[in-house]
C-alpha positions as a Python dict, from the first residue, in 0.01 Angstrom:
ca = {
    (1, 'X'): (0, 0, 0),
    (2, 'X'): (-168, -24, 307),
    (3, 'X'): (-106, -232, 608),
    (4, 'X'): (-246, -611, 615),
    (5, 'X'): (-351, -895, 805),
    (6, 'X'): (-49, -1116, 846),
    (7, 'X'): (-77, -1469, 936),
    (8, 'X'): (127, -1837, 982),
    (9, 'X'): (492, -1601, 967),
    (10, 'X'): (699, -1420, 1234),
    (11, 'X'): (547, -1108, 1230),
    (12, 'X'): (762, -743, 1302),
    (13, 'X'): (720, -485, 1529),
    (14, 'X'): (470, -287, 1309),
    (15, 'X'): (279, -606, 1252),
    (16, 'X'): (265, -652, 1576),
    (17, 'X'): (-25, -571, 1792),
    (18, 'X'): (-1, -446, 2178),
    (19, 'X'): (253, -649, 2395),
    (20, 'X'): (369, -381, 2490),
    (21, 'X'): (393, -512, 2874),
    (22, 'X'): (518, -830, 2786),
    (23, 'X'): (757, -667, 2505),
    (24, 'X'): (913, -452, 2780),
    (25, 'X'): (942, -751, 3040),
    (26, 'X'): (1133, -984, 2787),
    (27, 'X'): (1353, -716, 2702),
    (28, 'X'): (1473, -644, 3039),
    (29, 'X'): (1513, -1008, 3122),
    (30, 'X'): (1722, -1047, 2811),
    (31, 'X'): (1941, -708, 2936),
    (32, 'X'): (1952, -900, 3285),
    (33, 'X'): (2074, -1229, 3143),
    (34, 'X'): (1775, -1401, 3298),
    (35, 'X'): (1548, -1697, 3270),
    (36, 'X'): (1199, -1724, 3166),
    (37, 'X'): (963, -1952, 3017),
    (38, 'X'): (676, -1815, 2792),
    (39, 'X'): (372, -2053, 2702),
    (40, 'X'): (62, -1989, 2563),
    (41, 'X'): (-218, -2190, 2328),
    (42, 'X'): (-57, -2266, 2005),
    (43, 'X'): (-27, -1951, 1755),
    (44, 'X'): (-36, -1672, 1987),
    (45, 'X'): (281, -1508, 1887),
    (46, 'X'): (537, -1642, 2111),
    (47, 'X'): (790, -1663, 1892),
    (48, 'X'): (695, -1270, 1715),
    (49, 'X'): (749, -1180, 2016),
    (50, 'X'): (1086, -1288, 2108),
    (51, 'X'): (1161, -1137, 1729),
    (52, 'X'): (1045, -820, 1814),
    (53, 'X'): (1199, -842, 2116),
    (54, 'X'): (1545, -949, 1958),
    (55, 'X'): (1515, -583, 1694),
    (56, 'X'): (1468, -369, 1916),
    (57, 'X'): (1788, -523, 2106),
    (58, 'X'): (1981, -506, 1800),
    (59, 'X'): (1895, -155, 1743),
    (60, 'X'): (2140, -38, 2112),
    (61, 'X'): (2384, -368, 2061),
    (62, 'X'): (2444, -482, 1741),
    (63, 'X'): (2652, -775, 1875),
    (64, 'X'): (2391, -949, 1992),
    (65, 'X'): (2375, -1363, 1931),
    (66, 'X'): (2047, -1530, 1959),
    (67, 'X'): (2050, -1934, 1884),
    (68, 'X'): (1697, -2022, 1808),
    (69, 'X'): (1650, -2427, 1847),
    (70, 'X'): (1315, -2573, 1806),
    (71, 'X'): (1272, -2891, 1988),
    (72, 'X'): (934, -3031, 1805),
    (73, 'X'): (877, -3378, 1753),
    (74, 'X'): (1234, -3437, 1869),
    (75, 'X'): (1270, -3816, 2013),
    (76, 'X'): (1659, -3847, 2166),
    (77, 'X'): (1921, -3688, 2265),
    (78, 'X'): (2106, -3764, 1942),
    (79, 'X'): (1809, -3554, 1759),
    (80, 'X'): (1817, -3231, 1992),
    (81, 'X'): (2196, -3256, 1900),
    (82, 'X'): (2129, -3231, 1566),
    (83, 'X'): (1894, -2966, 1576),
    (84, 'X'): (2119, -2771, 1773),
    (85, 'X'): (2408, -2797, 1508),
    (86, 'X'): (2155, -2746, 1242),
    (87, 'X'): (2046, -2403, 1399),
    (88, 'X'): (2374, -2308, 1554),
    (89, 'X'): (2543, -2318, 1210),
    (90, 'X'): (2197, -2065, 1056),
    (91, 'X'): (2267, -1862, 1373),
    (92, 'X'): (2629, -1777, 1259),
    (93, 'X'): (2539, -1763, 868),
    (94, 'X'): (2297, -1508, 936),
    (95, 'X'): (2437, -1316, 1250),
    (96, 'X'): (2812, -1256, 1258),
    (97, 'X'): (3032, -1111, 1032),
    (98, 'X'): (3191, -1363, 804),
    (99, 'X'): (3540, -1233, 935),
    (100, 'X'): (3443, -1380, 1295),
    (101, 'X'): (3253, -1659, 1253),
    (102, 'X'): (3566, -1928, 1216),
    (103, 'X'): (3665, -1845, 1592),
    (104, 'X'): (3365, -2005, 1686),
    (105, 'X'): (3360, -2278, 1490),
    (106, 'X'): (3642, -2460, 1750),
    (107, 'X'): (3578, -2830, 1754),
    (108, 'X'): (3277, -2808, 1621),
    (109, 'X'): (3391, -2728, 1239),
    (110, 'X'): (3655, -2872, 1019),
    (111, 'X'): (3599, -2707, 720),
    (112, 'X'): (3473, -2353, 613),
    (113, 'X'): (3299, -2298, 251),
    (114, 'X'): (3245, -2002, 113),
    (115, 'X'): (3049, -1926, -172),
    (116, 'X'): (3074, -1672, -463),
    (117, 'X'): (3099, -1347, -403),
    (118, 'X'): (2698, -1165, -379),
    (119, 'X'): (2568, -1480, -196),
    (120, 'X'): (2853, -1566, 70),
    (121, 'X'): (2780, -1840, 238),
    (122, 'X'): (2873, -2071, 545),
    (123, 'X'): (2865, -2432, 571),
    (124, 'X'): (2970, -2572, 883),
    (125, 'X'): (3112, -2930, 850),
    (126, 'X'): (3180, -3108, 1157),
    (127, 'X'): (3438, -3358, 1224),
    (128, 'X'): (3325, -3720, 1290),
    (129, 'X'): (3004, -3700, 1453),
    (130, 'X'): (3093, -3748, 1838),
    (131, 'X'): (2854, -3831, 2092),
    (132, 'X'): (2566, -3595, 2131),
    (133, 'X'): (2602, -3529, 2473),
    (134, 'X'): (3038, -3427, 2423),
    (135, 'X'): (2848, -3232, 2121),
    (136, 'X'): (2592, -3028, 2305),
    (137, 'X'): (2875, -2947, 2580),
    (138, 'X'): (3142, -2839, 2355),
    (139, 'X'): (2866, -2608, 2206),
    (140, 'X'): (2736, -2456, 2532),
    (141, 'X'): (3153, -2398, 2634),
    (142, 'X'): (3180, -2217, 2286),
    (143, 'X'): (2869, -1994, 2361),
    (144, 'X'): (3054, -1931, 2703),
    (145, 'X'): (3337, -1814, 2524),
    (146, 'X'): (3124, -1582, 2275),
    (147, 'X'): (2942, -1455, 2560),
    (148, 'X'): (3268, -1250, 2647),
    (149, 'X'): (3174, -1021, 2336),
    (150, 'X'): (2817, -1081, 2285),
    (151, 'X'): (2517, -1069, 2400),
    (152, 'X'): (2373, -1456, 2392),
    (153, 'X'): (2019, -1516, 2395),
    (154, 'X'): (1912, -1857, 2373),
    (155, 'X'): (1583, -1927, 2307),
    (156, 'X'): (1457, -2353, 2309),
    (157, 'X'): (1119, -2323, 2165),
    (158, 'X'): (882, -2622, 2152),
    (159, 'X'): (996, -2715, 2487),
    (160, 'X'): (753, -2985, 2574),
    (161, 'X'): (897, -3179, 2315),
    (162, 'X'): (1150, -3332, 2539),
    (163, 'X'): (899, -3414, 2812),
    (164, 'X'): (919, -3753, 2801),
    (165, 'X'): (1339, -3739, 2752),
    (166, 'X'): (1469, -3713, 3098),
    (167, 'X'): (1814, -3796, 2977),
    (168, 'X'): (1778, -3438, 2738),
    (169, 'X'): (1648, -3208, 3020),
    (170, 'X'): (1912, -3339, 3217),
    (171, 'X'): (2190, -3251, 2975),
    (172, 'X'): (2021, -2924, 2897),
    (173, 'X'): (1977, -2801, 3242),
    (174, 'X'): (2306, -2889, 3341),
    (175, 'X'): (2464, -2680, 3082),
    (176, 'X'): (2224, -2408, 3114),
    (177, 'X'): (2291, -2370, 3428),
    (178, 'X'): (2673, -2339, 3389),
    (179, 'X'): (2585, -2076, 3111),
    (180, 'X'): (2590, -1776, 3339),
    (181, 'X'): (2633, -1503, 3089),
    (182, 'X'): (2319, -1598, 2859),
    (183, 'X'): (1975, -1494, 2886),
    (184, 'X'): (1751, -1822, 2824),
    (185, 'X'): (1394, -1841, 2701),
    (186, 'X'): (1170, -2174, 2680),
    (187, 'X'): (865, -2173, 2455),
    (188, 'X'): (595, -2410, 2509),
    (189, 'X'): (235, -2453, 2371),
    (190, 'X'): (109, -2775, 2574),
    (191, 'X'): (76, -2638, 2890),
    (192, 'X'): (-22, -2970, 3057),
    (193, 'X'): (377, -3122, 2984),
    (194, 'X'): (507, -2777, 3062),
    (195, 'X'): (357, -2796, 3421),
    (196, 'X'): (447, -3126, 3486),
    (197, 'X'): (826, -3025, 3353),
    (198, 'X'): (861, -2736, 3570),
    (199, 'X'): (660, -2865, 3891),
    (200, 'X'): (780, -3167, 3950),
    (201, 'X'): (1025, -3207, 4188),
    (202, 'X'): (1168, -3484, 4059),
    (203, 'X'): (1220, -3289, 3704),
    (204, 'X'): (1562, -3156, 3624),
    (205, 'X'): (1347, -2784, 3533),
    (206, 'X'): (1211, -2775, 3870),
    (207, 'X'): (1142, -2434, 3917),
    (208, 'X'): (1320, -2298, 3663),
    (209, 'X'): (1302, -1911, 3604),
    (210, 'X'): (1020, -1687, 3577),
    (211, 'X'): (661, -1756, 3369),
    (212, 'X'): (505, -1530, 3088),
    (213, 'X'): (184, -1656, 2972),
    (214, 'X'): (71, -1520, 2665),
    (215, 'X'): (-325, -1429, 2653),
    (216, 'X'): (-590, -1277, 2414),
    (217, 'X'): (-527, -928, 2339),
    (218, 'X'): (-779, -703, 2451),
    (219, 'X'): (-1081, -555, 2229),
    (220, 'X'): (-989, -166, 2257),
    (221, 'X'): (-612, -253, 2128),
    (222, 'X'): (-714, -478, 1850),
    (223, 'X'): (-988, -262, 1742),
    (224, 'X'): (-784, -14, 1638),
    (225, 'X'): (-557, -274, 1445),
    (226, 'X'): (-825, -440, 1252),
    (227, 'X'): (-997, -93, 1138),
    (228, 'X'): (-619, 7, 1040),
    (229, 'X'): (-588, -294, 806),
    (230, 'X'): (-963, -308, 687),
    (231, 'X'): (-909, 12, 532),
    (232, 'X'): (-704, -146, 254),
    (233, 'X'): (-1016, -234, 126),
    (234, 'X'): (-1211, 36, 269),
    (235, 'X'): (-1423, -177, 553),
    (236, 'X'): (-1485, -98, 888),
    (237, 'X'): (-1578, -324, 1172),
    (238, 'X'): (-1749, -154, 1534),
    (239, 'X'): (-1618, -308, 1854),
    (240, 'X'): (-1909, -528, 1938),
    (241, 'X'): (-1859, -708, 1586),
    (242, 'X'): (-1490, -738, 1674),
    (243, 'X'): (-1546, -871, 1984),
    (244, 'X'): (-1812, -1125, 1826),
    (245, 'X'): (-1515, -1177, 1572),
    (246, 'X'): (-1188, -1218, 1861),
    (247, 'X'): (-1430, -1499, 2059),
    (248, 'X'): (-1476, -1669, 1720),
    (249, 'X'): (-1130, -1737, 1660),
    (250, 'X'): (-1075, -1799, 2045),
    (251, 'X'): (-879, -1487, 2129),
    (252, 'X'): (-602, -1592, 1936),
    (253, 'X'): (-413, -1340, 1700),
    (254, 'X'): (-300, -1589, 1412),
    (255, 'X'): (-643, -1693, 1347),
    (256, 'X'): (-786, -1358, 1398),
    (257, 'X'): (-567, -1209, 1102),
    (258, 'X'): (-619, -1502, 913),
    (259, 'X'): (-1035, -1444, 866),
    (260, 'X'): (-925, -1065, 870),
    (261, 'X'): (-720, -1160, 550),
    (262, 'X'): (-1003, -1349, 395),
    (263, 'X'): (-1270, -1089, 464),
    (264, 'X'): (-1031, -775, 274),
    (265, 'X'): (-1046, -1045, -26),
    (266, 'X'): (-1418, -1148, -8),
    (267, 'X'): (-1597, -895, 99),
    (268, 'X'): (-1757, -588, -101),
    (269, 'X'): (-1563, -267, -67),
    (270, 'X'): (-1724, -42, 135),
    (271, 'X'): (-1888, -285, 378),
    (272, 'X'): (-1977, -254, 737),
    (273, 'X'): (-1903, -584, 880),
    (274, 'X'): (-2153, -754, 1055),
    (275, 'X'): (-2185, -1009, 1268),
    (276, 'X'): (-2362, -1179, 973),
    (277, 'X'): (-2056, -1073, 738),
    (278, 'X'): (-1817, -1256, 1003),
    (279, 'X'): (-2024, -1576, 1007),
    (280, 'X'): (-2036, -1608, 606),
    (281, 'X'): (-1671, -1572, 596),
    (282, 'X'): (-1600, -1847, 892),
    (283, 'X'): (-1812, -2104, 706),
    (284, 'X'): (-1673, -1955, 382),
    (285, 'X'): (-1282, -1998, 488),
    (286, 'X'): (-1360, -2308, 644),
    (287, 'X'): (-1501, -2459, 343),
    (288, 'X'): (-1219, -2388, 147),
    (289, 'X'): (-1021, -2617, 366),
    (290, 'X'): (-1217, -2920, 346),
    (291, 'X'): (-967, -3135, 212),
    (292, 'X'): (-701, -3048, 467),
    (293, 'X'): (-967, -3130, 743),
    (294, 'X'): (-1101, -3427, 548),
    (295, 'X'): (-715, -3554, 575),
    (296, 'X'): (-670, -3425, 954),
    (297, 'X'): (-994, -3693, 1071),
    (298, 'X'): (-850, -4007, 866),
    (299, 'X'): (-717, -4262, 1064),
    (300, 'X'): (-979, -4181, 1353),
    (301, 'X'): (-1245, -4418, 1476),
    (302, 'X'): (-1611, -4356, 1470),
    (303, 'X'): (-1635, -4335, 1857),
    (304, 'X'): (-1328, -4103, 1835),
    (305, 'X'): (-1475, -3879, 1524),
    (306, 'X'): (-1828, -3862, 1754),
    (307, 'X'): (-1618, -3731, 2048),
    (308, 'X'): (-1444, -3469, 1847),
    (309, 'X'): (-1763, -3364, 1657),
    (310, 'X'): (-1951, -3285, 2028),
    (311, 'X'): (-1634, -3103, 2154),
    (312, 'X'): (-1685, -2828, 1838),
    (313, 'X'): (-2018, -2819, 1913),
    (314, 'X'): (-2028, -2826, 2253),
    (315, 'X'): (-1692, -2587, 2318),
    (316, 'X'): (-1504, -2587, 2610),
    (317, 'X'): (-1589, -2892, 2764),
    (318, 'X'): (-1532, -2988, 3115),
    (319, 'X'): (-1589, -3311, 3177),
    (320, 'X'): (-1578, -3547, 2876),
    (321, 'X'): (-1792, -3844, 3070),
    (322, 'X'): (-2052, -3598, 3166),
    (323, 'X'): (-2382, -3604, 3067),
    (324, 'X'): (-2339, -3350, 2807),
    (325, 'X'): (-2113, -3570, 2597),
    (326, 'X'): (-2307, -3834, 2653),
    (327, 'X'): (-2609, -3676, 2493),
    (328, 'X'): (-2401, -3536, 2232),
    (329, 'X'): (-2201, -3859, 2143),
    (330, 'X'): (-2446, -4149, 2248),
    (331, 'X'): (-2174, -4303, 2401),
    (332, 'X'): (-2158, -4425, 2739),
    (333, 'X'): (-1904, -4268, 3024),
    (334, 'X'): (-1685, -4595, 2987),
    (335, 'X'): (-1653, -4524, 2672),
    (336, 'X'): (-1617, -4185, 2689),
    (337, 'X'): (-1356, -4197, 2892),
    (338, 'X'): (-1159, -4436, 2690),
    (339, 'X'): (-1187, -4227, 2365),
    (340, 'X'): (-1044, -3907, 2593),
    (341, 'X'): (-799, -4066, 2697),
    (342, 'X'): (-682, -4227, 2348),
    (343, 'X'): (-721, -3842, 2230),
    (344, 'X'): (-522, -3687, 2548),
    (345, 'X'): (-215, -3532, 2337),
    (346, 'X'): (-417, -3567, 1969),
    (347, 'X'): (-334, -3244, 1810),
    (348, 'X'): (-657, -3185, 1708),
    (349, 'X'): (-810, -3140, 2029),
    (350, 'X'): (-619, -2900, 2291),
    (351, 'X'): (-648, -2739, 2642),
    (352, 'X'): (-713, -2507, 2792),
    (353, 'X'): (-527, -2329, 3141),
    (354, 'X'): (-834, -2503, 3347),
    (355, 'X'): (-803, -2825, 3175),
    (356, 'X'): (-1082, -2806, 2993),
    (357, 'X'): (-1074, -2985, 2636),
    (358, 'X'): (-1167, -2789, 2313),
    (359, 'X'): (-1102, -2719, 1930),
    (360, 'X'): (-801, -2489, 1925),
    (361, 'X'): (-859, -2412, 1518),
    (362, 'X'): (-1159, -2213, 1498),
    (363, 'X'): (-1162, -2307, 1100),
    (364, 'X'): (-1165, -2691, 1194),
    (365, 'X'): (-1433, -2600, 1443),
    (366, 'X'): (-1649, -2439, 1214),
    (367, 'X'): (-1599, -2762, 967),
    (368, 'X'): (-1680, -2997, 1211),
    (369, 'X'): (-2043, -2790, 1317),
    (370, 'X'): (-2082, -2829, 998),
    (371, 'X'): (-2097, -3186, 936),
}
């Protein structure tokens, strides 16, 4: 079997297309111990990347520990405690040998449970649930301590989702920063809250370690990596129709395999694609998720549904009281500005690095042209 278009998973090295610069970069941060924060538009590949990253670490030191924690939709400290136990306790399923892991259960575990023999596994029970805060430290002192045999990696992913929790990013930079034998990666998609978090002065991740934005991969690497996978099904695609193809999923590599997926199970063998071919499969694909889209625009008002409509059709849209919108909507600048506003986190609008507001999903974009 030939190689495919993978989509909505963590994708492996061979899946994986370029990064080589940015591969190479992580990796020697991680070797370093460093600090770095990696953001991007939703469904770029941050976290393929740090899982590529991690294999090709494993393959020169097999000891090394990476605690994964993702910190969406979290709203206190007492949940980013939780989701720390909940991932530290994967973490040491999956990663150590069974023979090691109760040294690092410490305080944090009063019971280990094994299960049959073929499917071992761990289930970390902790004593009475103490306060999150004496939880999150005792955690950070036992990744201290495994740090004298391992290599930690710690990567917080989600990050903006404790934007609005001073309290958290207070507790987490505090420890972090006593964590001297760790690297430590933050992941972020909303790069409005990730700006504010790391440039204001007044934030306890002032500053904090180096960037790594994630962009489009370029045309003459994904090229090659389309053709490679359209083979399967013995179709070919010329660089100006990929290019045509890259800008209609916005450059971004999740939504790019996704239509290359649907066009190797639509499309006649033997095709050349065309720009045509790429536009029938858009409306195509985003037909076939009418309901979810349906779903994704209940709840919103008419003004609001207007507003979203002349951002798909309008695309990336500077200024949403501008005369453009206006024309497009019908609605007045007031009220223009009132419905962007109301909308400014919505996830279905997003953002780009200039601040300029459009539809991230190319699908949903499609959908709404099409009303």
């Amino acid at each position: 079997m030939g190689k495919i278009f993978k989509f909505d998973v963590v994708i492996d090295a061979e899946d994986m297309c370029n990064r080589v610069r940015e591969k190479k970069r992580l990796v020697a941060l991680i070797r370093k111990q460093g600090r770095i924060v990696i953001y991007s538009l939703r469904r770029m590949g941050k976290t393929s990347l740090v899982n590529v990253c991690s294999q090709l670490l494993k393959k020169t030191d097999p000891k090394i520990f990476g605690l994964y924690v993702d910190l969406n939709e979290v709203t206190s400290l007492g949940d980013v405690a939780g989701r720390f136990k909940s991932h530290y306790e994967t973490a040491l399923n999956e990663q150590l040998p069974l023979k090691n892991v109760k040294a690092h259960l410490d305080a944090l575990v009063s019971r280990l449970k094994l299960g049959l023999p073929g499917g071992v596994e761990i289930s970390l029970k902790k004593k009475p649930e103490p306060q999150p805060e004496a939880y999150i430290m005792s955690l950070f002192k036992e990744l201290k301590t495994m740090g004298q045999h391992h290599e930690i990696v710690i990567i917080l992913d989600e990050f903006q989702g404790i934007a609005a929790l001073r309290d958290v990013q207070a507790v987490l930079r505090r420890e972090i920063k006593k964590l001297s034998n760790a690297a430590v990666i933050l992941m972020g998609s909303n790069q409005r809250l990730l700006y504010k978090m790391f440039n204001d002065k007044k934030s306890p991740f002032f500053g904090f370690g180096e960037d790594m934005e994630l962009k489009p991969i370029p045309l003459d690497e994904y090229l090659p990596y389309m053709n490679e996978r359209f083979a399967v099904a013995n179709l070919s695609i010329d660089g100006d129709t990929a290019d045509y193809l890259m800008r209609k999923m916005n450059g971004i590599p999740n939504y790019i395999n996704e239509l290359g997926s649907w066009i190797v199970d639509t499309i006649a063998t033997g095709t050349v694609l065309t720009k045509e071919c790429i536009d029938s499969a858009l409306a195509d694909a985003s037909k076939s998720k009418q309901g979810r889209y349906e779903s994704a625009l209940y709840g919103y008002s008419v003004n609001q549904k207007k507003f979203i409509k002349a951002v798909a059709r309008l695309g990336l849209v500077s200024s949403y009281t501008g005369q453009e919108m206006s024309g497009e909507t019908g609605l007045s600048p007031t009220e223009l500005n009132r419905i962007g506003m109301s909308l400014d986190d919505a996830p279905i609008i997003s953002r780009d690095t200039k601040n300029r507001f459009f539809i991230l999903d190319p699908f949903l974009k499609q959908f709404l042209e099409m009303l």
